[in-house]
C-alpha positions in Angstrom: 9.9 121.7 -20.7 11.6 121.9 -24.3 10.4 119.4 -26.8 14.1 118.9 -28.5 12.6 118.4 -32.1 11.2 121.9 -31.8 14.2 123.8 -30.6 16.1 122.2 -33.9 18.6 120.2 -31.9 19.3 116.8 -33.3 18.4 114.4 -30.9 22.1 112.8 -30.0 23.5 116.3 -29.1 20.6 116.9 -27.3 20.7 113.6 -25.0 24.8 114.6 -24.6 23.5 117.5 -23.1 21.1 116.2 -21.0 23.6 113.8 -19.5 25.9 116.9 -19.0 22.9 118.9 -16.9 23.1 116.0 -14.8 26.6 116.8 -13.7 26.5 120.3 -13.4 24.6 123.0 -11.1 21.8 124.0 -13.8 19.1 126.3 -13.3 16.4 126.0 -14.8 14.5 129.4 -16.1 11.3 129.7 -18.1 10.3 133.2 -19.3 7.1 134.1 -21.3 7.0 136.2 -24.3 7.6 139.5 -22.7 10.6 138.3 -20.4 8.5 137.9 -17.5 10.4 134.6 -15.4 7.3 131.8 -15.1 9.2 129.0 -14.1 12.4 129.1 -11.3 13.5 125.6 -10.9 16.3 123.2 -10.3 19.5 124.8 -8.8 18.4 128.8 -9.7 18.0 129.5 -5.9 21.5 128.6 -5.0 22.9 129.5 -8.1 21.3 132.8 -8.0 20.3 133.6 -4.6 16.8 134.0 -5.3 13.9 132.0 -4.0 10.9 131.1 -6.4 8.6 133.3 -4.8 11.6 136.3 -5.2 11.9 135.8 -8.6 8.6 134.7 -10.6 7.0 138.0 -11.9 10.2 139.7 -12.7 12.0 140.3 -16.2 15.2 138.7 -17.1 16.6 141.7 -17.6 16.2 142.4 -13.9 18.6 139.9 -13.3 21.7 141.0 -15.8 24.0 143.5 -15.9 23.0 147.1 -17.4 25.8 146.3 -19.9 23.9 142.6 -21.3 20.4 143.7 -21.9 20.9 144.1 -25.3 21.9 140.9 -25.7 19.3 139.6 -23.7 16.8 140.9 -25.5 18.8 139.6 -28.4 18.2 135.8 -26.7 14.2 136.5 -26.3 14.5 137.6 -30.5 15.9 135.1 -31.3 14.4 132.1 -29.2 11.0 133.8 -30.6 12.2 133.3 -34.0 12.4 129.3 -33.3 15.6 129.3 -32.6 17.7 127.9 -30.1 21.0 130.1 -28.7 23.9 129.6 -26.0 26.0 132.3 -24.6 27.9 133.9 -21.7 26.4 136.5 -19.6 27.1 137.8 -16.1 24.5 137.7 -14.0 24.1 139.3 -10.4 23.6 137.3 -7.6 20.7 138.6 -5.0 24.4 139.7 -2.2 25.4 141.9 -5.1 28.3 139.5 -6.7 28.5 139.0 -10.6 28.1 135.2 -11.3 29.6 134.4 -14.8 27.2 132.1 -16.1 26.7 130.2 -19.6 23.1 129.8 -21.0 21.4 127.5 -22.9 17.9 128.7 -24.7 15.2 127.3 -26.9 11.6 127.7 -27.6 8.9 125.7 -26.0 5.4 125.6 -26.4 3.2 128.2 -24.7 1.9 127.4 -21.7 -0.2 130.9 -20.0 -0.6 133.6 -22.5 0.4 134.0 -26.1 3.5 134.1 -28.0 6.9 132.0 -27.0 8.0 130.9 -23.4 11.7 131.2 -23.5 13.7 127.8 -21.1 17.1 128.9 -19.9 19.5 126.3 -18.3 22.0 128.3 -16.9 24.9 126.7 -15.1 28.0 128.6 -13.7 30.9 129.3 -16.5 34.0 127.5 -15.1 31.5 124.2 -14.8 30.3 124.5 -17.3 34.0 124.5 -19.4 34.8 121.6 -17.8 31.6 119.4 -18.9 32.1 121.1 -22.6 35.7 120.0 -22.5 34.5 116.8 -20.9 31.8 116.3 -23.9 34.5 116.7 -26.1 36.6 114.0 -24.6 33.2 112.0 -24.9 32.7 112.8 -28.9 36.2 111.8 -29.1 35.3 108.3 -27.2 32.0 108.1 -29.2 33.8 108.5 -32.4 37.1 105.8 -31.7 35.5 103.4 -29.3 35.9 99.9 -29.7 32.1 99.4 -28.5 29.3 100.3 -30.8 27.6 103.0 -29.7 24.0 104.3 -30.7 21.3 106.8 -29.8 17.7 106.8 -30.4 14.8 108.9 -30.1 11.6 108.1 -28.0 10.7 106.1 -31.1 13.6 104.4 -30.7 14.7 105.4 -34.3 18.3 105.9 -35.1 20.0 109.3 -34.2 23.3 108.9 -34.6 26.0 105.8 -34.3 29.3 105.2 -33.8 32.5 103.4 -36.1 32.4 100.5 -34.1 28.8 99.9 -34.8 28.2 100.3 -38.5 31.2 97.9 -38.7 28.9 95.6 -36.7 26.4 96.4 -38.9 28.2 96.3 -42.2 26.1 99.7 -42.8 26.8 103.3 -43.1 25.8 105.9 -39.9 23.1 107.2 -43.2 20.8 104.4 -43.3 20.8 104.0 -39.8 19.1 107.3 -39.0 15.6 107.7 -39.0 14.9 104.5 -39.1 13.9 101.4 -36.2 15.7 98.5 -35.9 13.6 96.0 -37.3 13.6 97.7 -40.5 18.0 98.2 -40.0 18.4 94.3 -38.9 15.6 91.6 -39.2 17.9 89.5 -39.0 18.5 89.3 -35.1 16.0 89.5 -32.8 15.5 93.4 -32.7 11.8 93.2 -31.6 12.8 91.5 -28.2 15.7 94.4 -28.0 13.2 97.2 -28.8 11.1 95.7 -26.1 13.6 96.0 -23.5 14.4 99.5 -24.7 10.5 100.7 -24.5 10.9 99.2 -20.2 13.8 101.3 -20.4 12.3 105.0 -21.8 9.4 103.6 -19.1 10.9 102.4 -15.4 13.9 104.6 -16.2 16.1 101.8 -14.8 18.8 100.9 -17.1 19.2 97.1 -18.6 22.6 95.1 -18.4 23.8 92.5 -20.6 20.7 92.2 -23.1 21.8 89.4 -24.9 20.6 89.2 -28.9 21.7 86.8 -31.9 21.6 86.9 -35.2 22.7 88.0 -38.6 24.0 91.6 -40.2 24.7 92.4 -43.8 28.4 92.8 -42.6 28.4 88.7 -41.8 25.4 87.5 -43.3 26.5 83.8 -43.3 27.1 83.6 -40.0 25.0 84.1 -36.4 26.9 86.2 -34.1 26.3 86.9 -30.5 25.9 91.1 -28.9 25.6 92.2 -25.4 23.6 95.1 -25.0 23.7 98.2 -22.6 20.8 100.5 -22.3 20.2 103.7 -20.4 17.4 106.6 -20.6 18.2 110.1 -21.8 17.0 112.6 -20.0 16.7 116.1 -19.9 17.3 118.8 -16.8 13.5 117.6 -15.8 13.7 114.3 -16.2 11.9 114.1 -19.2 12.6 111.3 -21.5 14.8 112.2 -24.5 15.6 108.6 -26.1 18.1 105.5 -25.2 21.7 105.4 -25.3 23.0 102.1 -26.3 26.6 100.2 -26.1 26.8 97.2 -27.9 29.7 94.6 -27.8 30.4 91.7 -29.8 30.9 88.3 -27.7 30.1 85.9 -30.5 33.7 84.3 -29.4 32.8 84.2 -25.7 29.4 83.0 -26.6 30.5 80.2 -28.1 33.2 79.1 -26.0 30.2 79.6 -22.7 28.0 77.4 -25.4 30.9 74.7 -26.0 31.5 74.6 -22.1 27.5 74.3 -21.4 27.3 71.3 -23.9 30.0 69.8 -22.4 28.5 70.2 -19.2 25.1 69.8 -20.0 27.1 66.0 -22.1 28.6 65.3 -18.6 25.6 65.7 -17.1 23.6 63.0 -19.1 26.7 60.4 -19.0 26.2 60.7 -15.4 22.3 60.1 -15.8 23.1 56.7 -18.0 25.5 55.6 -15.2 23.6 56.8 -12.3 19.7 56.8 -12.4 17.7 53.6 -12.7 20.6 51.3 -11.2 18.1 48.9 -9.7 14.3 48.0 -10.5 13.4 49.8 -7.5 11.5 52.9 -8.8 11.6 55.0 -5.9 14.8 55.0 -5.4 15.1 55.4 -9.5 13.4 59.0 -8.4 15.9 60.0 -6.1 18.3 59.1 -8.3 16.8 61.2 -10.8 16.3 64.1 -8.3 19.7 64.2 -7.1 21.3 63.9 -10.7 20.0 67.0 -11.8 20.9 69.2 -8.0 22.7 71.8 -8.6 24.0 70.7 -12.3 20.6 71.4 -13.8 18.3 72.7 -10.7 18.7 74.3 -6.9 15.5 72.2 -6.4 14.0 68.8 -7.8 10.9 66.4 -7.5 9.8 63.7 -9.0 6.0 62.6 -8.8 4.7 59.4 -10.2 0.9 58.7 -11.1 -0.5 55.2 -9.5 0.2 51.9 -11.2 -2.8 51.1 -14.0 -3.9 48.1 -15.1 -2.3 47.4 -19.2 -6.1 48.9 -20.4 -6.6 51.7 -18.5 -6.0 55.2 -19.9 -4.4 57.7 -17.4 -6.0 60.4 -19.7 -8.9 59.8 -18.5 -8.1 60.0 -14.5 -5.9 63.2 -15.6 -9.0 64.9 -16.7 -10.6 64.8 -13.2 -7.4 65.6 -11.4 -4.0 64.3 -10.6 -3.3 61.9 -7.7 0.6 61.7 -7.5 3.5 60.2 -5.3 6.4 62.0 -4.6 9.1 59.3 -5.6 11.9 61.8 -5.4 13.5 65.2 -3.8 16.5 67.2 -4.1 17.7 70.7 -3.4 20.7 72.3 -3.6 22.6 72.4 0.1 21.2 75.7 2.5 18.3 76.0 0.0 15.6 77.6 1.7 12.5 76.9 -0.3 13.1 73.4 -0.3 11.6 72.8 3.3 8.2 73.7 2.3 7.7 71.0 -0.3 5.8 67.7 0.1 8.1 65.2 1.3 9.3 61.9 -0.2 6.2 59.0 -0.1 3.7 61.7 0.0 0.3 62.0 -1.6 0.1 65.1 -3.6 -3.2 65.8 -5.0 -4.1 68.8 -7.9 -7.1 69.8 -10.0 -7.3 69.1 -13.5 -6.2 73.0 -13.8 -3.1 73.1 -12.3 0.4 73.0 -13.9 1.2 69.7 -12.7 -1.8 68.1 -14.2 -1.7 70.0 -17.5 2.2 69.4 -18.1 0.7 65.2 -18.0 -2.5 65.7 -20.3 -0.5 68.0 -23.0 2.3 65.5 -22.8 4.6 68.3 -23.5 7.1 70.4 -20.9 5.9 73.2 -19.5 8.6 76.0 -19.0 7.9 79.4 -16.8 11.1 81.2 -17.0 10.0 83.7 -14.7 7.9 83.3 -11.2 6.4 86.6 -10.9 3.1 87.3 -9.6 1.3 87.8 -13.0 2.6 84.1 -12.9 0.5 82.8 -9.8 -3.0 82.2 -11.1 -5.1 84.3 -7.4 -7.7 81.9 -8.4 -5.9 78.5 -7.1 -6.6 78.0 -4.1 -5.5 74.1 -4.2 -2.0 75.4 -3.2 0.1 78.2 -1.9 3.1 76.2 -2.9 4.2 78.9 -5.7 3.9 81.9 -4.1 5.6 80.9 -1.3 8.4 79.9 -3.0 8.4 82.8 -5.2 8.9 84.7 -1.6 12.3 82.2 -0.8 13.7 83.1 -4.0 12.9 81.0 -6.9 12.0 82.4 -9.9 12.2 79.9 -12.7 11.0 76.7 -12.9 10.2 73.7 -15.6 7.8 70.4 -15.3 8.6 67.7 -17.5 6.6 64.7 -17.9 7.5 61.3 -17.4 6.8 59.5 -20.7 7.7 55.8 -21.2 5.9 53.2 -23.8 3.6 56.2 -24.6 2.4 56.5 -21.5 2.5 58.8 -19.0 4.0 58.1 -15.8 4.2 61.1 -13.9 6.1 64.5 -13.8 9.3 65.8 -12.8 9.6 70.0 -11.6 12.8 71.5 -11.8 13.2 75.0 -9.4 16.0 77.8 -9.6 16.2 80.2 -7.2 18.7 83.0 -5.7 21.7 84.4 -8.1 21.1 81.7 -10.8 19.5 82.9 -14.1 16.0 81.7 -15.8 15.9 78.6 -17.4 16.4 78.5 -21.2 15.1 76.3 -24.1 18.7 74.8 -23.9 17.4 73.4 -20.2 14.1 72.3 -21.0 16.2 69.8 -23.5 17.9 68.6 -20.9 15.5 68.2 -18.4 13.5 66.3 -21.3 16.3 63.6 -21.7 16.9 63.3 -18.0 13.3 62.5 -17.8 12.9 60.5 -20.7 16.1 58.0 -19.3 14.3 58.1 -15.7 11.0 57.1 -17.4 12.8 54.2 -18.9 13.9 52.9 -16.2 10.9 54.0 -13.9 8.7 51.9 -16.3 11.1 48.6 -16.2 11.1 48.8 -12.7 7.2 48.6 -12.5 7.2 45.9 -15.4 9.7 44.0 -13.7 7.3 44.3 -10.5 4.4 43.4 -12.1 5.7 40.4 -13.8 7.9 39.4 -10.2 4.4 39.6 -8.5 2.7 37.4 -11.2 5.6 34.8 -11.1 5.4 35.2 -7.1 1.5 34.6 -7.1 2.2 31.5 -9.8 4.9 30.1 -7.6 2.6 30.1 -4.2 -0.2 28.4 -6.0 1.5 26.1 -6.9 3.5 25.0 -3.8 1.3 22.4 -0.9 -0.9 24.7 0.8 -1.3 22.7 3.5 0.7 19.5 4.0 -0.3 16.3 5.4 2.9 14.5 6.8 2.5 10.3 6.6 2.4 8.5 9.8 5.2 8.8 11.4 6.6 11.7 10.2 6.6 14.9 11.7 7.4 17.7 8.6 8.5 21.5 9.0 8.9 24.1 5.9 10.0 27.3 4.6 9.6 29.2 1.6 11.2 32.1 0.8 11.1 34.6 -2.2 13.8 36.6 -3.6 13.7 40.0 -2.3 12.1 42.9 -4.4 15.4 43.6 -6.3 15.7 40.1 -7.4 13.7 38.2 -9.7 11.4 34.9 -8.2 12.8 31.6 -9.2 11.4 28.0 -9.4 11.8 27.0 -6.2 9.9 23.9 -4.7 9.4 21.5 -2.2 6.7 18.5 -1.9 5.9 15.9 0.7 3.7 12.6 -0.4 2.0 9.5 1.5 2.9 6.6 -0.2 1.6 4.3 2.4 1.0 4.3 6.1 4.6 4.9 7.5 6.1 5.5 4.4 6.1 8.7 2.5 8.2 10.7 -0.3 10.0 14.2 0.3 11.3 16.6 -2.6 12.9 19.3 -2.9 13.7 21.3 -6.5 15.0 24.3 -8.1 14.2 25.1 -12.0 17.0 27.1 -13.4 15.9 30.5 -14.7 13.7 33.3 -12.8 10.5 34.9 -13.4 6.8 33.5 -14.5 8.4 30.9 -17.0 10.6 29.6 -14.0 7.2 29.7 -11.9 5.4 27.6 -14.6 7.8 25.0 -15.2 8.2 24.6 -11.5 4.5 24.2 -11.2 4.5 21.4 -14.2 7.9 19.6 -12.5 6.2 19.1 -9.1 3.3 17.9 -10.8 5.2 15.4 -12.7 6.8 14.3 -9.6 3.7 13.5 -7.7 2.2 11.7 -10.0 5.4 9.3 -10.7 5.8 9.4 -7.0 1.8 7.7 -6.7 4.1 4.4 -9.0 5.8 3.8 -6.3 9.3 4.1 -8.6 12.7 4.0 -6.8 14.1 7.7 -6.4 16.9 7.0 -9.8 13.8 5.9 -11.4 11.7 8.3 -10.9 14.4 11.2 -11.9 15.0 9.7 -15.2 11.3 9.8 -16.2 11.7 13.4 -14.8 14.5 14.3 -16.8 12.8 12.8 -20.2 9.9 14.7 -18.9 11.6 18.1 -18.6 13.5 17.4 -22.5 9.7 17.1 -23.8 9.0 20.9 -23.2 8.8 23.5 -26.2 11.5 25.6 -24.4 14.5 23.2 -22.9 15.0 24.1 -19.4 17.7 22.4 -16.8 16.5 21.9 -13.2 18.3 19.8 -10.1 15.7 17.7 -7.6 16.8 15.5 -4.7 14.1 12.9 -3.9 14.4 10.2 -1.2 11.4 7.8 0.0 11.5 7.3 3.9 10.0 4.1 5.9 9.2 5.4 9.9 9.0 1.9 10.2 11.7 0.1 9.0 13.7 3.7 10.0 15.6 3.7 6.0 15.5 6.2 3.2 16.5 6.2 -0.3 17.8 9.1 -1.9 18.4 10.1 -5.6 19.9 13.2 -6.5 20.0 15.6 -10.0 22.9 17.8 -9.2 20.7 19.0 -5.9 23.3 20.0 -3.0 22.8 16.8 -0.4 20.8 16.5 2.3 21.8 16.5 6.2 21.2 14.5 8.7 20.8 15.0 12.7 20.4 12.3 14.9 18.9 12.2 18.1 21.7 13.1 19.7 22.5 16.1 18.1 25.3 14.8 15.8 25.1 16.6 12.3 26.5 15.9 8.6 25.8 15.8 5.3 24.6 12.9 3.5 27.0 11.4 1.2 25.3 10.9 -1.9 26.0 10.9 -5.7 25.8 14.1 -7.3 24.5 13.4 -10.5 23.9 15.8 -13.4 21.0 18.4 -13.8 17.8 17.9 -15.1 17.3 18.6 -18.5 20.5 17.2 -20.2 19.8 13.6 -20.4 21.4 10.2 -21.4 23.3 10.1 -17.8 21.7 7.3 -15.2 20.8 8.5 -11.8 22.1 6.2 -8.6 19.8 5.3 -5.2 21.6 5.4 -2.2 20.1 3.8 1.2 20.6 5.3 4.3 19.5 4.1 7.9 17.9 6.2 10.2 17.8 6.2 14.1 14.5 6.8 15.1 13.9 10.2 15.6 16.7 12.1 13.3 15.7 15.0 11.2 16.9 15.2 7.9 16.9 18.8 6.1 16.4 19.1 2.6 17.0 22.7 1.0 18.2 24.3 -2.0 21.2 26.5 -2.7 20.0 29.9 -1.6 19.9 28.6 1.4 23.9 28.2 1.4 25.3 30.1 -1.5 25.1 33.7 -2.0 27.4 36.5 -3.6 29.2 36.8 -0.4 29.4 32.9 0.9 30.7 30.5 -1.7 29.2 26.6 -1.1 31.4 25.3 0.8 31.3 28.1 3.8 27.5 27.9 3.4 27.6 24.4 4.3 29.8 24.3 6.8 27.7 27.4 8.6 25.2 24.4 8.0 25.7 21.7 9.4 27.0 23.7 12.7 23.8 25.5 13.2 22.2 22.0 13.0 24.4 20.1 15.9 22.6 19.5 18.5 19.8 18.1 20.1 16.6 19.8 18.2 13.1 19.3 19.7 11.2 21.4 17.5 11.3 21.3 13.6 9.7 24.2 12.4 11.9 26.3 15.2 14.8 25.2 13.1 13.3 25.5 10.2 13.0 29.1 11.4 16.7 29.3 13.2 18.3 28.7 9.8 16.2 31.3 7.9 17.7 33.9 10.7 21.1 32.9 10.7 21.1 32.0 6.9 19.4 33.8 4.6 20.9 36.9 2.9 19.3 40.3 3.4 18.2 41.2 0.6 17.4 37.7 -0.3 19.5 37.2 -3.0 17.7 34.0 -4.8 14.4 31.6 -3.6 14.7 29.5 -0.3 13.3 26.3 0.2 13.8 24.3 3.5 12.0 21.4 4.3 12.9 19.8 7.7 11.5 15.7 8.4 11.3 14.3 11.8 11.4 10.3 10.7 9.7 8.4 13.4 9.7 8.5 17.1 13.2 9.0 19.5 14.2 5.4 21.0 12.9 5.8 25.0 
């Protein structure tokens, strides 16, 4: 084969050749010193006639005309000499014809014997006009194309370069050749484009759309944007020659594709604000998250949380052992294969202190693989098969992120890309970061909210009668329930006392507010009414020591109360009430209505007298005291709630705490929208 430096070619003629000979019937000839044919290669048998065996040993001369062996011998002189000659000679054909061919020949190194070995690349005349006339359509191309155009060596130095280019450039053809990019243009990242040229002189198979960016002496205030082309020279053997290069400038496209991805990638987050984190439910905050960012950001998402730790424990430590996660979240793009073979929502996933997962949480930092190949897959991880069995479905890119809120870590959430789509970019990782930073937020209210609904929850219950001990007479029913998980506890209470034999007190109250302050101040409130209930004060009485009570506190708070005092015996109550909805009654025969009773104002604002009112009772009614989540939600105003009411309580009612529970069914909102209280009072015996 003919090293092209040696036979005095310049390089870029010699790769236009080399593309030609892959066009054209060639034969390939190689001669030694003395003529002798050494090599008979490529199409020389069916250009020729001959077979290898037919012609190796004989002299070119054998195979020319009488008339041309002058001038072959002229070839051999001259290709001896170092140099490198083309020419037409006829050439007979083993049947006897004359073949008109033209010839190609330069010196190569030695290979049996001394002196020069002669190559010949012959190909037949009239092809061979049409790929010279051809090349010179191409040098015309070359010379006036739009496109920048370049050669280079096996060093991948300059050879030659087109109009277009050293515009590009803002440099002459002259100080491009000879010399490598880096040394041309260090202002653009010519080390990744030389590395893609070096795959190319290697696999052979040609790179499309290399993108680069970057700065030129012809605009050197400015970055501008270049798609790249790149395909191997070769010659006849398919020896590598150098890289032929077409460059365009897409700075404009570039920049409209970067204006439309920002506003995409701007859409995208506006979405995430409206859209993840709309209740303090934290799984459902991961779904959210997961299904924000299929297919905008991902073809497949999860979103793993750690388990909740107390306020002084360091998740670093755990981490260093090993993650324990819980997959909050999951989301993949519709007919996505690899999406089946992923842990499912609520699952435990468990990974050494090794893995990606883990290592994404302990560095606190995103961890981005652009490309899943198997160099990627660490063979020594046997904790999971996970990634190479996606890497088999198609996805070849993928970024962890970790879920950082309050400085702590939370958890981790993996984006996937698979099929047609292309790698994941530093512009991506941003994105997935301030998805996941929004979803931590909100991740980490929901568990403070939690934490704080399940102190104010476990304050409340304390503080409410575990058991209660009806007075004689009485026969007492009750039901407390608590807001539902998306909705905060309130201060919600009921209380039943024995003032004397037959005669006892019943309370119900609701402090306005939610959470552990509510809790506390309910806590203090039915306190305060036990202990003024032990005076034995009349029910108006009792609620103005409660009201200048409630004024006393370091933070002013309003509550209502209703509070009545009940005698079995002489079958009367008393009622009192501080903006509390009324009570109802049901006699014994099944009759039902609401006590008619003085509103009066809520706790807490003072200087307004509270009013008694005295009922009497047949023996044997039930009156129901409640509060107004009973009876009032977002979807049933007061009025409707008490009318629903007093209809489910007509009616003959033998059991208390079986209506207790027949108005929690019938009743009470699901999800329980605010704190229940019923308490139910049989007052003294039916009449025989």
């Amino acid at each position: 084969m003919p090293d092209p430096m040696m036979a005095g070619e310049p390089i870029a003629r010699v790769g236009k050749a080399a593309a030609w000979c892959n066009v054209l019937p060639v034969a390939l000839i190689v001669s030694d010193g003395a003529g002798r044919i050494m090599q008979w290669a490529k199409a020389a048998p069916e250009l020729l006639g001959y077979t290898a065996d037919e012609a190796i040993g004989r002299t070119i001369t054998d195979l020319v005309l009488p008339d041309s062996s002058l001038a072959v011998r002229t070839v051999q002189d001259s290709v001896a000499s170092g140099r490198s000659v083309t020419g037409l000679f006829p050439v007979r054909h083993k049947n006897g014809a004359i073949v008109e061919v033209e010839v190609w020949a330069c010196p190569v190194a030695a290979q049996v014997g001394p002196g020069w070995n002669a190559l010949i690349l012959a190909a037949e005349a009239h092809a061979a006009r049409q790929a010279r006339e051809g090349g010179a359509l191409l040098d015309g191309l070359f010379a006036r194309s739009p496109v920048g155009m370049a050669v280079f060596d096996t060093e991948l130095r300059f050879q030659e370069i087109n109009r277009a280019l050293e515009v590009m450039t803002g440099l002459p053809s002259s100080a491009h050749v000879g010399r490598r990019l880096p040394e041309m243009l260090p202002g653009v990242n010519s080390e990744q484009m030389e590395a893609a040229m070096r795959r190319v002189l290697v696999t052979g198979d040609p790179v499309v759309n290399f993108r680069s960016v970057g700065r030129t002496p012809a605009d050197p205030g400015h970055d501008r944007s270049w798609s790249s082309f790149y395909f191997r020279l070769e010659n006849a053997v398919g020896k590598s020659l150098g890289i032929s290069a077409s460059i365009i400038d897409i700075t404009a496209q570039a920049e409209t594709a970067q204006e439309a991805s920002g506003h995409q990638r701007l859409e995208l987050l506006n979405k995430a604000a409206m859209r993840v984190g709309t209740t303090l439910d934290e799984t459902r905050t991961g779904q959210e998250l997961a299904d924000i960012a299929v297919p905008g950001l991902a073809d497949i998402t999860t979103v793993d949380v750690l388990p909740v730790l107390t306020d002084d424990a360091d998740p670093m430590i755990s981490l260093r052992g090993g993650a324990v996660l819980r997959r909050l979240g999951k989301a993949h793009a519709r007919g996505f294969p690899g999406a089946d073979i992923l842990t499912p929502v609520g699952s435990t996933l468990r990974f050494p202190a090794v893995a990606p997962y883990t290592q994404a949480m302990i560095d606190r930092r995103p961890f981005l693989l652009p490309h899943i190949d198997a160099s990627a897959i660490d063979p020594a991880a046997p904790y999971t098969s996970t990634p190479e069995r996606l890497r088999s479905l198609g996805v070849h890119s993928m970024m962890m992120v970790p879920l950082i809120a309050r400085g702590l870590v939370l958890g981790v959430a993996t984006f996937l890309r698979g099929d047609e789509r292309s790698a994941f970019d530093a512009a991506d990782l941003t994105l997935a970061g301030d998805l996941a930073a929004h979803a931590a937020v909100c991740i980490d209210n929901a568990r403070l909210y939690h934490r704080e609904r399940d102190t104010a929850l476990t304050l409340q219950r304390s503080m409410l009668p575990r058991r209660v001990e009806p007075p004689s007479g009485f026969e007492i029913a009750h039901r407390y329930c608590p807001a539902s998980d998306v909705n905060e506890v309130g201060g919600d209470w009921y209380d039943v006392t024995t003032l004397a034999p037959g005669r006892g007190s019943l309370a119900v109250g609701d402090v306005m507010g939610h959470g552990i302050q509510a809790a506390a101040i309910m806590g203090q409130m039915r306190t305060t009414v036990r202990a003024l209930a032990h005076l034995d004060l009349a029910p108006d009485q009792l609620l103005d020591n409660l009201d200048h009570a409630l004024q006393e506190l370091d933070s002013p708070v309003l509550a209502t109360c209703l509070y009545g005092v009940c005698d079995a015996t002489a079958h009367r109550c008393w009622f009192s009430r501080a903006g509390h909805p009324p009570p109802a009654l049901v006699t014994p025969d099944g009759t039902a209505r609401l006590l008619d009773l003085p509103s009066g104002v809520p706790l807490g604002i003072g200087g307004i007298p509270y009013a008694t009112t005295e009922v009497t009772l047949e023996p044997g009614s039930v009156l129901v005291l409640y509060t107004d989540g009973l009876v009032e939600s977002r979807a049933t105003d007061l009025d409707q709630g008490l009318d629903e009411l007093i209809h489910l309580l007509t009616g003959a009612h033998l059991d208390v705490d079986q209506l207790c529970g027949t108005l929690i069914d019938h009743l009470a909102p699901s999800p329980v929208e605010d704190d229940i209280t019923i308490l139910a009072a049989r007052i003294g015996s039916p009449t025989p």
